[in-house]
Phi, psi and omega in degrees: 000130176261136164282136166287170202278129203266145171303162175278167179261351194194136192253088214251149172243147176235135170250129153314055187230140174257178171243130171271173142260125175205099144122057168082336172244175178262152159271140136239174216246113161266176201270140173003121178070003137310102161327132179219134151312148158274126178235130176277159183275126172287313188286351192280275169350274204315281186324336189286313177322296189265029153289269211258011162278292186319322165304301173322306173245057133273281193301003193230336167127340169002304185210141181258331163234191215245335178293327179313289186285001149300307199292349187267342163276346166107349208278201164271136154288003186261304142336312162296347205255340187266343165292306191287325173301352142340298180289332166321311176320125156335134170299328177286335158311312238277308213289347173298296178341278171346285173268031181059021154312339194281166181267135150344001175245353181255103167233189205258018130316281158336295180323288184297350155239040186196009147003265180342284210316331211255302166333309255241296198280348192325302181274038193227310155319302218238043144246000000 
């Protein structure tokens, strides 16, 4: 009788990835050409959502300026005014942004200072 080759007791698997910070928490980033779940940025959404509200009852008379209506949301009008810039956005961002399409470099830090820049770059970015 011949013995089989006795099992290892522990099994190491290695995955490649790093970990990023992206919106105050961590990720992780897998390596080129790795299939990834889409995932949406909740604070990226949520700012577009209170973005295009705010226009909306701006654009409607609601409120005639934007300190008027920060003050009844509680904000800064310098916040409000940097969230409305949102609405600027390309519509093929908006609807990437949406469906988790944006790349791991668009958060909405990045976004709200680099508007043009995120214009300019859309398809070069957010594929």
């Amino acid at each position: 009788m011949s013995r089989a080759a006795p099992t290892p007791a522990t099994v190491t698997v290695h995955v490649p990835f790093r970990l990023v910070k992206r919106g105050g928490r961590k990720e992780m980033q897998l390596p080129e050409g790795a299939s990834q779940t889409r995932r949406t940025d909740s604070a990226l959404v949520k700012a577009l959502a209170r973005a295009f509200r705010w226009k909306r009852m701006l654009d409607s008379g609601e409120f005639a300026t934007i300190a008027d209506l920060a003050e009844r949301e509680g904000i800064a009008p310098s916040y409000m005014t940097r969230i409305l810039r949102l609405t600027l956005l390309g519509p093929d961002i908006v609807e990437a942004i949406l469906d988790g399409r944006q790349g791991a470099e668009v958060t909405l830090a990045g976004v709200l200072k680099d508007v043009p820049l995120v214009w300019e770059r859309r398809e070069g970015r957010l594929d």
